[in-house]
N, CA and C of each residue as an Amber inpcrd file, in Angstrom:
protein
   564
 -72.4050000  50.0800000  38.1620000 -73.7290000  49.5230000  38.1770000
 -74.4640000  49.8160000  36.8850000 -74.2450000  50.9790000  36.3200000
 -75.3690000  51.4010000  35.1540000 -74.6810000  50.3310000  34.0460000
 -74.1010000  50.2370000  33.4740000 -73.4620000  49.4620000  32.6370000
 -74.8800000  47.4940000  32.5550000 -75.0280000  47.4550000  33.9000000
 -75.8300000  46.1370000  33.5530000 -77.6530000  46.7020000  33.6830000
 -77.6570000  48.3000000  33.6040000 -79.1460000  48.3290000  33.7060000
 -79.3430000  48.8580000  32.5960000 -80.7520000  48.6960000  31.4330000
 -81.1680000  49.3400000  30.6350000 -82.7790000  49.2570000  30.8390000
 -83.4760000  50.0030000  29.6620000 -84.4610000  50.0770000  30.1640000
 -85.6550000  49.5390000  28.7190000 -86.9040000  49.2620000  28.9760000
 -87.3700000  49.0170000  27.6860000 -89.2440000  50.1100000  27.9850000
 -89.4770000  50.7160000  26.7870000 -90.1880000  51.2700000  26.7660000
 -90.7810000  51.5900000  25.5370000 -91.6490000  52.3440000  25.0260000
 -92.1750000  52.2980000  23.9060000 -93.8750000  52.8000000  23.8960000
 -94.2960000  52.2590000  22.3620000 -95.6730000  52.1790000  22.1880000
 -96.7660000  50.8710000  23.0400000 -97.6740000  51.4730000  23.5590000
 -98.6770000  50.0070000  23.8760000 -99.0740000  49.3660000  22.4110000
 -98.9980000  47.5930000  23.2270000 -99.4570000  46.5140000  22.0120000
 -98.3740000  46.9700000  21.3820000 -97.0150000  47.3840000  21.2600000
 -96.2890000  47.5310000  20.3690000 -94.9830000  46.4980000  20.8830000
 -95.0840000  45.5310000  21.3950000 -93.8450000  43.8480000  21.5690000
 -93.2210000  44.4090000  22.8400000 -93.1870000  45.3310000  23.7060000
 -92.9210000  45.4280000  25.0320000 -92.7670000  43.9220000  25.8150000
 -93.5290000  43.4370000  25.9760000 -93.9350000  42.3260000  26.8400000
 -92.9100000  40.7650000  25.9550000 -93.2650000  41.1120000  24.7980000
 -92.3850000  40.1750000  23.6930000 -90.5990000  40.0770000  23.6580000
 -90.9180000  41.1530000  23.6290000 -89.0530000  41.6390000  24.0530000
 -88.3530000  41.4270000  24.8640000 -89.4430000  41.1420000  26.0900000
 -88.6070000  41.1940000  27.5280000 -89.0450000  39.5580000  27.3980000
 -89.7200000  38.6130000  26.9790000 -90.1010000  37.0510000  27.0380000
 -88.9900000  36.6700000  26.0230000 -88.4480000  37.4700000  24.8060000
 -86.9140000  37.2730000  24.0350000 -86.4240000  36.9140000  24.8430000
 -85.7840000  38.3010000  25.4850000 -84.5430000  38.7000000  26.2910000
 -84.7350000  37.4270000  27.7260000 -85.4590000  37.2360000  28.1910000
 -85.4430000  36.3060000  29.5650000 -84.9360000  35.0110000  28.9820000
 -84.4980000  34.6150000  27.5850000 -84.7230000  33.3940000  27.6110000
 -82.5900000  32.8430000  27.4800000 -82.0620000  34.8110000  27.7870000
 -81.0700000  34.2560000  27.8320000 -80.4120000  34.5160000  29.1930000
 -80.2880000  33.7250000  30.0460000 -80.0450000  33.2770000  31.5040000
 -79.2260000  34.4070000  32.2220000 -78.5230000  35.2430000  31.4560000
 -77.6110000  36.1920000  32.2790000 -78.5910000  37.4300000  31.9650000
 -79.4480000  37.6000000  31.2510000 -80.7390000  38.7270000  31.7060000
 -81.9550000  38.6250000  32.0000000 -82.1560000  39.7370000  33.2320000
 -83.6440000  39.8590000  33.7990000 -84.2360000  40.9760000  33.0340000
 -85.4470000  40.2970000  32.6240000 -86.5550000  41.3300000  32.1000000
 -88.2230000  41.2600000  32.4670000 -88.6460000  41.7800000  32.8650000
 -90.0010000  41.3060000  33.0730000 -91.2440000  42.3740000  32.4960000
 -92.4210000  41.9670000  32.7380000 -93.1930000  43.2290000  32.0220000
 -93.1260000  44.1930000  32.9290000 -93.8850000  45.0630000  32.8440000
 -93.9340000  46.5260000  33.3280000 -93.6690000  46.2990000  35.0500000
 -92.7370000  47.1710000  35.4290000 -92.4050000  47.0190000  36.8640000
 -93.3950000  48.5580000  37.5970000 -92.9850000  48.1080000  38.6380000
 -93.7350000  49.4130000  38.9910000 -92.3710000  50.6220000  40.0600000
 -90.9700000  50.3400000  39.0370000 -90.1980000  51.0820000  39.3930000
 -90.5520000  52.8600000  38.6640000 -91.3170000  53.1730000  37.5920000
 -91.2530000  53.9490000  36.9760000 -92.2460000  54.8450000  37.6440000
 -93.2300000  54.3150000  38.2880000 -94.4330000  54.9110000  39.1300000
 -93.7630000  55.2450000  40.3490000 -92.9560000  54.4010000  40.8170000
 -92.1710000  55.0320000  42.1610000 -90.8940000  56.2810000  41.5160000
 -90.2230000  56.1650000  40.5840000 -89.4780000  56.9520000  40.2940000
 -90.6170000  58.6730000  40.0480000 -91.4500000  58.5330000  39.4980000
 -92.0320000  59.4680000  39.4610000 -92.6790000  60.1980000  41.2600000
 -92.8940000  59.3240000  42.2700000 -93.3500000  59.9270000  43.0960000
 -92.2630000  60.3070000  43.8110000 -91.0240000  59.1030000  43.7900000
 -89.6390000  60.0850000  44.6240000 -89.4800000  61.7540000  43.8720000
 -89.3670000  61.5760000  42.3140000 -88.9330000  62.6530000  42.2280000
 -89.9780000  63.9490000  42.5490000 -91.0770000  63.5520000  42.5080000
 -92.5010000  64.5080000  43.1180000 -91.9640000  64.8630000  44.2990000
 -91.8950000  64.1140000  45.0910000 -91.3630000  64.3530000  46.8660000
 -89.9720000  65.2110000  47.3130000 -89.3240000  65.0250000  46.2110000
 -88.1430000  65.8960000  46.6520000 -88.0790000  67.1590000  45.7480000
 -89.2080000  67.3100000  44.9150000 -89.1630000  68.9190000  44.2330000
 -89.8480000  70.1440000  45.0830000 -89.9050000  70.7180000  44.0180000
 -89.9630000  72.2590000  44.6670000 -91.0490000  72.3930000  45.1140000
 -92.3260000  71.8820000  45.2220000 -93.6000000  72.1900000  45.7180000
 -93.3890000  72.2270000  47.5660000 -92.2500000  70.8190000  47.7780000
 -92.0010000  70.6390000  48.9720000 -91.0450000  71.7910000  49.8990000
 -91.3980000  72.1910000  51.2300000 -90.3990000  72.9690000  51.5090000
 -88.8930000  72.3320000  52.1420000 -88.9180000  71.1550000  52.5220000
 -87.6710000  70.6970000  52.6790000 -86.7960000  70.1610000  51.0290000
 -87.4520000  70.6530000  49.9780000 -86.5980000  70.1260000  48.8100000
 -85.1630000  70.9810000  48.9310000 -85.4650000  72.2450000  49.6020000
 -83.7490000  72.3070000  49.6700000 -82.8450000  72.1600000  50.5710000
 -83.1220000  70.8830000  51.1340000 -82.4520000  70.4810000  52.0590000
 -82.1300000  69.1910000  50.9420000 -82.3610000  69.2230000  50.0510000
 -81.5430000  67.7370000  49.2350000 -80.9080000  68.4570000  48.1280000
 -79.3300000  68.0200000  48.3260000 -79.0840000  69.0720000  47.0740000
 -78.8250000  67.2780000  45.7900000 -78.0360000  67.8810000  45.1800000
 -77.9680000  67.7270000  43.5740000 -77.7030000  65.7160000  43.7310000
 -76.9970000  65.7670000  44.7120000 -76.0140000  64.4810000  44.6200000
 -77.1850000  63.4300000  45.3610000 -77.1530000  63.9880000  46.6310000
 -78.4760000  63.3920000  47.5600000 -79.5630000  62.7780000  46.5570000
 -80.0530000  63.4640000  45.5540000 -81.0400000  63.0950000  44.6960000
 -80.5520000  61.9920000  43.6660000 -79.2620000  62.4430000  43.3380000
 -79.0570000  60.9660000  42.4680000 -78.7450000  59.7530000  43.2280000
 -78.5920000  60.0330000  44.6090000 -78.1560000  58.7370000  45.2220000
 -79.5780000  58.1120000  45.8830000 -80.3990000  59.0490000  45.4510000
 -81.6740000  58.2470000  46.4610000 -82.4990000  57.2510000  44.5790000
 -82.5640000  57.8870000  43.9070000 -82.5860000  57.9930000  42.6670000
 -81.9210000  56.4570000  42.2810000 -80.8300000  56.0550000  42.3100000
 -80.1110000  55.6200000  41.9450000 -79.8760000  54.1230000  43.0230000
 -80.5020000  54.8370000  44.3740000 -80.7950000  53.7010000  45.1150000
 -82.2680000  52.9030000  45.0210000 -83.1640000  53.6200000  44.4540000
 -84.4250000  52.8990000  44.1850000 -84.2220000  51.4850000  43.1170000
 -83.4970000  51.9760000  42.1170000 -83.3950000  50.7540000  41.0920000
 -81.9660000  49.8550000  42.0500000 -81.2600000  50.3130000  42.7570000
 -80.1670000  49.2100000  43.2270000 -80.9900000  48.2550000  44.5010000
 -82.1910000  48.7600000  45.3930000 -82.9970000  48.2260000  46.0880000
 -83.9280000  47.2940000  45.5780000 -84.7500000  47.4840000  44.4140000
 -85.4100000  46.9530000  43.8920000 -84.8820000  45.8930000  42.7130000
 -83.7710000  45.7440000  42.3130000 -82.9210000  44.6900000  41.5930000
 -81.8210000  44.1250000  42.2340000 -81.7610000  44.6110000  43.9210000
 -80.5280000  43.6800000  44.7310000 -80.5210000  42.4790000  44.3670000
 -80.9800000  41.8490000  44.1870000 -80.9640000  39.8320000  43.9950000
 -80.5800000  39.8050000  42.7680000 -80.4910000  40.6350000  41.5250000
 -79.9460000  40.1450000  40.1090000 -78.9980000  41.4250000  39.5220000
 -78.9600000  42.6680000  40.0890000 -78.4790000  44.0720000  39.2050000
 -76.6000000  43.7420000  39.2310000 -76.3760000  43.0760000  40.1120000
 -74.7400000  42.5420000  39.6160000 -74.4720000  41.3660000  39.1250000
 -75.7050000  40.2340000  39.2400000 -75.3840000  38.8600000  38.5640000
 -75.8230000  38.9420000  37.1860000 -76.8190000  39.9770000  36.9370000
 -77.3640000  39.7430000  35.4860000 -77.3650000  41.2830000  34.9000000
 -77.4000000  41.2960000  33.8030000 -78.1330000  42.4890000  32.8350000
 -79.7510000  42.8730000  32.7080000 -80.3110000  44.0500000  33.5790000
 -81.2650000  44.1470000  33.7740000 -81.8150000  45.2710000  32.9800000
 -83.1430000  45.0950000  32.8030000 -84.1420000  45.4080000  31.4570000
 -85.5270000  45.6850000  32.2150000 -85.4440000  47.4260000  32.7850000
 -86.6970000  47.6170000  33.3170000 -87.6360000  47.8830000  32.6590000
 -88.5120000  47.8030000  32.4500000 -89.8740000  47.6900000  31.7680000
 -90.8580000  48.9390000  32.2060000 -91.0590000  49.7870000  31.4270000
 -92.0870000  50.6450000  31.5360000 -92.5720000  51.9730000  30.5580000
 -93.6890000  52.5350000  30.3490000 -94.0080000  53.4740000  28.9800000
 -93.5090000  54.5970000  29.7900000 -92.9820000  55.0930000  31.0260000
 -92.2050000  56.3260000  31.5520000 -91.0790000  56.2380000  30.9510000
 -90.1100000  55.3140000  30.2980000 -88.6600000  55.7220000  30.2160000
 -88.2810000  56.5630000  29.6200000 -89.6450000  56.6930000  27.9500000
 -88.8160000  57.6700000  26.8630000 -89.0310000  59.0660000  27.4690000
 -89.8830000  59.1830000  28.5680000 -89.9690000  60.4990000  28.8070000
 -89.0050000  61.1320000  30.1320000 -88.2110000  59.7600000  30.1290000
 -86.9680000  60.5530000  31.4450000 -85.8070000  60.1920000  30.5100000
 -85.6830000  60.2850000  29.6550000 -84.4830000  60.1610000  28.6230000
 -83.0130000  61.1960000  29.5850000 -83.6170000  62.2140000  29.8370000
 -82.2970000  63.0420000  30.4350000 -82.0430000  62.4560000  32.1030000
 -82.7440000  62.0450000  32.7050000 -82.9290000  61.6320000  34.0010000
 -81.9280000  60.2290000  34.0940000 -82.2500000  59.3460000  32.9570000
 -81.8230000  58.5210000  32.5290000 -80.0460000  58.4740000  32.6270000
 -79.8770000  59.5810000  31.1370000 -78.4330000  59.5420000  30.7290000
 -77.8390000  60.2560000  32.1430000 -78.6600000  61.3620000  32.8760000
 -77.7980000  61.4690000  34.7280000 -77.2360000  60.8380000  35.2820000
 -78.8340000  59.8970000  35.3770000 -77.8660000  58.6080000  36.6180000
 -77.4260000  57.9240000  35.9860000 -77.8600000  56.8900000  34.6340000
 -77.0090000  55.5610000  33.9460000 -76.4380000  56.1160000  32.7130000
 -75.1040000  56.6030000  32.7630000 -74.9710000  57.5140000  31.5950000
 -74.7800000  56.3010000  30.1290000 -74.5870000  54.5930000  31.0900000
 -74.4730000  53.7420000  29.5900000 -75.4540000  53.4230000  29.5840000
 -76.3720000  53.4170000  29.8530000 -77.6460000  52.6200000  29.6820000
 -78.0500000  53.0100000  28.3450000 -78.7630000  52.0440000  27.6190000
 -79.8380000  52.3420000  26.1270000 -81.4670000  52.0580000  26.6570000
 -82.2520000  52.6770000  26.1620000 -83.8750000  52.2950000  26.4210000
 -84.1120000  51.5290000  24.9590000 -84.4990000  50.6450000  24.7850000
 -84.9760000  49.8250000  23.6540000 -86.6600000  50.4380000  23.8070000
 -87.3420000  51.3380000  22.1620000 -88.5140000  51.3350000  22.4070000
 -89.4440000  50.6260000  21.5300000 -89.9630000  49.8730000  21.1830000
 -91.2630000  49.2830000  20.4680000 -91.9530000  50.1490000  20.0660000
 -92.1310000  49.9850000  18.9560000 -92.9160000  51.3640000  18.2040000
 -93.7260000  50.2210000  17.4140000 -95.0890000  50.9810000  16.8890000
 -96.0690000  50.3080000  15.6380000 -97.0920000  51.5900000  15.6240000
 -97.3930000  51.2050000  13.8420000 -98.6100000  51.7090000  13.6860000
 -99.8820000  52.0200000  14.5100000 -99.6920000  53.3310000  14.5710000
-101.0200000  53.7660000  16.0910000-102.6790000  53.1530000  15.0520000
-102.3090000  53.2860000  13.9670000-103.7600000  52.4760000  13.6460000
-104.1850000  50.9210000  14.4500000-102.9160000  49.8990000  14.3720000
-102.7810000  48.6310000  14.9650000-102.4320000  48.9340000  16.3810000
-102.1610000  49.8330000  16.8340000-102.5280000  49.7040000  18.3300000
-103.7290000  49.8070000  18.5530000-104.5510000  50.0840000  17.7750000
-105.7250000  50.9490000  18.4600000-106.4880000  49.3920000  18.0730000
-106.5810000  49.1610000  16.8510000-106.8070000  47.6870000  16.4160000
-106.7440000  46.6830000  17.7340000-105.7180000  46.4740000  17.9860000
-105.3970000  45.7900000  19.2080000-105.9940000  46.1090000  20.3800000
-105.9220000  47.4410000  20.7350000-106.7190000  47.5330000  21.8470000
-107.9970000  46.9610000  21.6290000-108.8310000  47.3630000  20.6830000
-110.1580000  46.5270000  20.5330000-110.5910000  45.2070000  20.4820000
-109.7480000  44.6650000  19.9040000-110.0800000  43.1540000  19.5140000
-109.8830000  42.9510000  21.1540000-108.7670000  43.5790000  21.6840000
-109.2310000  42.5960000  23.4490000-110.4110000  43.2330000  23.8670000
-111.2450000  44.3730000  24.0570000-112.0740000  44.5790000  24.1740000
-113.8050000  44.0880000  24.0010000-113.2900000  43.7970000  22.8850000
-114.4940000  42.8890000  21.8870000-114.0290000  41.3370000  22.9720000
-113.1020000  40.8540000  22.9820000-112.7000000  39.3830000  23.2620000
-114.0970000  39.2430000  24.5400000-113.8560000  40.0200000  25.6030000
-115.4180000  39.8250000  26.6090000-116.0580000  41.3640000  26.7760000
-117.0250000  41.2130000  26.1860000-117.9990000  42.3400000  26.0140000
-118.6750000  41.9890000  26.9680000-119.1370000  40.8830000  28.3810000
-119.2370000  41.1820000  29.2900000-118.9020000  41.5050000  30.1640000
-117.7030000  42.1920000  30.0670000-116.3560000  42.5440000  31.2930000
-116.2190000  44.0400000  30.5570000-116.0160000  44.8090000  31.6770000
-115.7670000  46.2120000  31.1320000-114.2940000  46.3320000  31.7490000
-113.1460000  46.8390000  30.7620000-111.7980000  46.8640000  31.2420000
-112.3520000  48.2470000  32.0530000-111.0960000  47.9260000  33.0850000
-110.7580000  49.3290000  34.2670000-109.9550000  50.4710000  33.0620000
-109.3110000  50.1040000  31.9670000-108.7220000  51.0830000  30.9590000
-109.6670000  52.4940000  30.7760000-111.1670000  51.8780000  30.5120000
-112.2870000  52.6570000  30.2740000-112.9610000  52.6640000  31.5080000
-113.5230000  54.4540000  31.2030000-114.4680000  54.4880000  31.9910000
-115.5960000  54.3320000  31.8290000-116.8000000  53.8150000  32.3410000
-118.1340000  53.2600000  31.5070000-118.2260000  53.9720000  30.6430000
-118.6850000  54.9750000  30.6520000-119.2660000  56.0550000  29.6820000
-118.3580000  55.9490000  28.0490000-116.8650000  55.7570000  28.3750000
-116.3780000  55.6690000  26.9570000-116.3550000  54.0840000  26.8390000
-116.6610000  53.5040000  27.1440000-117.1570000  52.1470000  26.7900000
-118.1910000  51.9160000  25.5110000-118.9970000  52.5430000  25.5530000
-120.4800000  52.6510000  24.9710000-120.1680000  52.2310000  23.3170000
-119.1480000  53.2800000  22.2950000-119.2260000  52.9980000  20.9900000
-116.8440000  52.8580000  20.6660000-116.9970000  52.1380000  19.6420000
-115.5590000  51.9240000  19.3400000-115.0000000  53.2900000  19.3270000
-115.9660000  54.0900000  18.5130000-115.1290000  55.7330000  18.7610000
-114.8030000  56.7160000  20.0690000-115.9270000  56.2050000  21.1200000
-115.8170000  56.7810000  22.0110000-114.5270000  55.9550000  23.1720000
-114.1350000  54.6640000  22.8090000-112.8410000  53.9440000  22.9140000
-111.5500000  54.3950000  22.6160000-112.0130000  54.4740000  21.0960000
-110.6580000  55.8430000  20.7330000-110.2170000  56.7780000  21.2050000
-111.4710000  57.5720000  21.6310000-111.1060000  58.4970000  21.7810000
-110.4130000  59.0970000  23.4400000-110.7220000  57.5680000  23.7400000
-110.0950000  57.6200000  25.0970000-108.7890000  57.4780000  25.2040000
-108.1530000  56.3760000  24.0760000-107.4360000  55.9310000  24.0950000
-106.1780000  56.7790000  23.7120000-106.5210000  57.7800000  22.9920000
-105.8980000  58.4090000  21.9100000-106.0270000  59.5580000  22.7710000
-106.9140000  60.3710000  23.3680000-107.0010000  61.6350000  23.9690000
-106.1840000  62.4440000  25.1860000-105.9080000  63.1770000  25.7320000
-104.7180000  64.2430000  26.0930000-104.4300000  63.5280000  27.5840000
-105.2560000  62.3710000  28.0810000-104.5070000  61.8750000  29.1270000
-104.5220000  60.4520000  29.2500000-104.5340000  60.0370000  27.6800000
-104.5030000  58.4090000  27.3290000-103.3900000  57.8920000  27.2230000
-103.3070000  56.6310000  27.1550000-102.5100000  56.0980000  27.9920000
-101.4460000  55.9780000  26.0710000-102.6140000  55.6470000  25.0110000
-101.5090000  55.9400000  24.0250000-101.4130000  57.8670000  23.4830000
-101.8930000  58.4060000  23.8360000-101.4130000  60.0450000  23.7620000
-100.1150000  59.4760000  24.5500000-100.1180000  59.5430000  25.4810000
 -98.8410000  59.8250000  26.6090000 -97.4710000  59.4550000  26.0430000
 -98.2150000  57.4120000  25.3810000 -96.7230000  56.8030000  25.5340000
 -96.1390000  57.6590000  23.6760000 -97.3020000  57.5930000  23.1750000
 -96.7320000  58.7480000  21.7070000 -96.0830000  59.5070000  21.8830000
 -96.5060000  60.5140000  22.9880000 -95.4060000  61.9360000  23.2660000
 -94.3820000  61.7220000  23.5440000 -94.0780000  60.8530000  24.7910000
 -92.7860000  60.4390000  25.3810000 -92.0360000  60.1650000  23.9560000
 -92.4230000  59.0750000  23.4280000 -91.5300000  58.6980000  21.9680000
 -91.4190000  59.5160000  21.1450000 -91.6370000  60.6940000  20.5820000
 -91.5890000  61.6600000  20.2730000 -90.7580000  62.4260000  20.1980000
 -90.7370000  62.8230000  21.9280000 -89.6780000  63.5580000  22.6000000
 -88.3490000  62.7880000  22.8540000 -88.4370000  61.2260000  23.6140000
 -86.6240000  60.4130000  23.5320000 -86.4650000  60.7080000  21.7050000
 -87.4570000  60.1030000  20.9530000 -86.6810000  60.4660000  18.8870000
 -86.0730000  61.8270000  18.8440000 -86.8880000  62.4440000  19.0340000
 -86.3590000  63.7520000  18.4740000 -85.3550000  64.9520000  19.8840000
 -85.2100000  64.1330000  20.8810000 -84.1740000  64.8460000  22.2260000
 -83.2010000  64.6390000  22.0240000 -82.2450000  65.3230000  22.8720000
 -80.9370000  65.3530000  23.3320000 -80.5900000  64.2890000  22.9540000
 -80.7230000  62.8880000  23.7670000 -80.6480000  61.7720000  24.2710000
 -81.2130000  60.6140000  23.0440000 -81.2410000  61.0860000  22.2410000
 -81.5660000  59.8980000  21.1660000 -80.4090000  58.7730000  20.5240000
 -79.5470000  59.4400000  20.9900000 -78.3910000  58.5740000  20.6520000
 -78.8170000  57.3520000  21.5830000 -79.0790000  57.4850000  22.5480000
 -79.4540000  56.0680000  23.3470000 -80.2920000  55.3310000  23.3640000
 -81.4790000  56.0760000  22.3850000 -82.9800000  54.9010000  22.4590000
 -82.1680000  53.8430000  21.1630000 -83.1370000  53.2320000  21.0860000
 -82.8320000  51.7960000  20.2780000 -84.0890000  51.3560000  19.5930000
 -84.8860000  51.7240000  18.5660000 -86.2920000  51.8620000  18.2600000
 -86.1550000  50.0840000  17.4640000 -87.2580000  49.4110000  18.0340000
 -87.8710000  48.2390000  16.7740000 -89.4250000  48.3660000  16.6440000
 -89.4510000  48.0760000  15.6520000 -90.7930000  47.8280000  15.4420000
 -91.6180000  46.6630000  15.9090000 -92.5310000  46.5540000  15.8480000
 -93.4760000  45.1950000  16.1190000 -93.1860000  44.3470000  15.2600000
 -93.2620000  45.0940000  14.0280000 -93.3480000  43.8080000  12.4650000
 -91.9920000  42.7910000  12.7560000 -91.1250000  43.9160000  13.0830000
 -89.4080000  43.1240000  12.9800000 -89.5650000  42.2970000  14.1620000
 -90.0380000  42.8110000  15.0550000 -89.9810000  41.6570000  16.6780000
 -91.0650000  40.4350000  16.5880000 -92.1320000  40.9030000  16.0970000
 -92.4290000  39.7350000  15.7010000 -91.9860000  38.9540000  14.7810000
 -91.4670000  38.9510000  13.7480000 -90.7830000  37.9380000  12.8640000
 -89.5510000  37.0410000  13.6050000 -89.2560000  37.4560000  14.2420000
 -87.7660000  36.9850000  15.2230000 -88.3290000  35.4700000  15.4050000
């Protein structure tokens, strides 16, 4: 099974969404934008750790098969007819979780200039200045810096996806990411 799953992840505003509208346009792969397998992978693995007292009643294998059954449940209709391309800014940070269960899998990540992300984030911002995105909370709404600083700060959504990329570049597991840039994906 791992052989037809990979994963795509990266920087925000950095061709995520572009990559996977590439990749769909060739008929034997599924890609779509952000799934919400990576939010469930995070709460299975919450549920069966150590905080819980039945976590040791699941040993090592149990976990990769429940693990391993979330993505075979949630891609039954295409994970043996096609090559599948899950979508989400969690992957670079399960890089080892990853090479466990799909030891062939590659994560493709989108990387760009955090100046032009941040760029980007604004200009949609600016686009309706009568709509306040759910991204922000009113209060950092108010000035472009106080935007930034949301954006950019220790539980933002680009802090986060930075670290993760960070950590798949410089981990164990780097042999398997697959880094492009925006500039190059967009020129394609």
């Amino acid at each position: 099974m791992d052989s037809d799953l990979h994963f795509i992840s990266g920087l925000p505003r950095s061709g995520s969404t572009l990559l996977a509208a590439i990749l769909r346009q060739n008929p034997k792969i599924h890609a779509s934008m952000s799934s919400p397998i990576g939010a469930l992978f995070q709460e299975i693995l919450t549920a069966m750790g150590a905080q819980h007292d039945y976590s040791v009643l699941i040993n090592e294998q149990q976990r990769r098969n429940i693990l391993q059954g979330l993505f075979e449940s949630y891609y039954k209709d295409v994970l043996h007819t096609k090559i599948v391309f899950d979508t989400n800014r969690c992957w670079c940070s399960r890089m080892d979780a990853i090479a466990q269960l799909f030891p062939q899998a590659r994560v493709i990540a989108c990387v760009r200039d955090q100046a032009w992300i941040m760029d980007s984030f604004e200009r949609l911002f600016r686009k309706s200045p009568l709509l306040f995105s759910r991204m922000f909370k009113p209060a950092e709404t108010l000035t472009v810096y106080s935007r930034l600083d949301a954006l950019a700060g220790s539980s933002g959504p680009v802090r986060f996806a930075w670290n993760a990329m960070r950590e798949a570049f410089y981990g164990e597991h780097a042999d398997r990411l697959i880094v492009i840039e925006y500039e190059d994906l967009a020129r394609l």
